[in-house]
N, C-alpha and C positions, 0 to 999 in steps of 0.2 A: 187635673191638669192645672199649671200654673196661669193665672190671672195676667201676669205678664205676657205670656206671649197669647196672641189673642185668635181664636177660628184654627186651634190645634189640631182640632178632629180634621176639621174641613184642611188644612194642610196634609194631612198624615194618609189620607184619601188621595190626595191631588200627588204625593209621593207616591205610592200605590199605583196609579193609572202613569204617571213616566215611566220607572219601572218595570213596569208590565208592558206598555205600548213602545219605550227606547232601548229598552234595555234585554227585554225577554225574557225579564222572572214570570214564572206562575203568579207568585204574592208576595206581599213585603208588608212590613210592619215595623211599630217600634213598642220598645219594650223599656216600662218605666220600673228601676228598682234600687233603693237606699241611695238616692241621689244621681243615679247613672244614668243614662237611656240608649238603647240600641237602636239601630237600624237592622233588622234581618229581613232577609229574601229568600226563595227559596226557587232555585236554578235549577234545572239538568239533575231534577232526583235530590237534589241536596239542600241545606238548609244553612244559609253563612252568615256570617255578622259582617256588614260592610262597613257601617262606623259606630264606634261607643267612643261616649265623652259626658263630663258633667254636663247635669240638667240643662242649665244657662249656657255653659258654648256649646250643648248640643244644637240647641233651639236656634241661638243667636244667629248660626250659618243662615239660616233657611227665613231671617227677617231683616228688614232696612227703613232708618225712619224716614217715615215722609213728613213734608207738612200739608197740611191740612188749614183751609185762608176760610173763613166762617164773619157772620155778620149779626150782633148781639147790639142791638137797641141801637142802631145806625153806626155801631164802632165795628171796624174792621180788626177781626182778630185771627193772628197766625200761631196755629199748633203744631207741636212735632208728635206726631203717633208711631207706634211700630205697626208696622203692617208686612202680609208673606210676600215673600220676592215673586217676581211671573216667571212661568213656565221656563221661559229659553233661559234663565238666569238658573232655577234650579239644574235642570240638567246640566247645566255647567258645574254645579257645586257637587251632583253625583257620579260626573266623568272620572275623576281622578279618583274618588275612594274605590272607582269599579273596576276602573283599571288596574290597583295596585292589589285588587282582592282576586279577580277572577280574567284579567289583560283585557284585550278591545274590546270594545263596544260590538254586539252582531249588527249584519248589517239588517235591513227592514226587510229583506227578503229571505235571510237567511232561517228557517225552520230551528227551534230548539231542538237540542240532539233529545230523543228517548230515554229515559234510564233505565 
């Protein structure tokens, strides 16, 4: 995993439990390969790709920089870090690839069909 973007696992987890708890896949994952990375789920018996894109704007969606205000030998210093977006921002960034791969969102009572 890249160095840049930072707590990937712990993101790629936290993608995994929306997914699963918003959306109603079984399991989701991503898949790192010659620069690319996928998002896959795996729905209603079936196994789909919801978004590929290079590494960097894979990533880039799912981070926003903060800054970070720290105190070094009485001097007040302001940093800009990358850190993961919170929950209600991600499922905003996974609505529309879902929509346009598998149409609405279930609702939270709705049972996944069988295969």
């Amino acid at each position: 995993m890249h160095a840049r973007w930072p707590k990937q696992q712990r993101l790629i987890a936290q993608l995994r439990d929306i997914l699963q708890r918003d959306f109603g896949c079984r399991d989701a994952w991503v898949v790192v390969s010659g620069g690319r990375c996928r998002l896959e789920v795996h729905v209603g018996g079936r196994r789909m790709m919801l978004l590929e894109d290079a590494e960097d704007a894979f990533w880039a969606r799912f981070y926003a920089p903060v800054q970070r205000e720290r105190l070094h030998l009485g001097e007040r210093i302001v940093e800009t870090q990358i850190w993961r977006r919170p929950t209600p921002a991600l499922v905003a960034i996974l609505t529309p690839y879902w929509r346009d791969r598998m149409g609405p969102r279930p609702s939270p009572e709705e049972p996944e069909p069988d295969a």
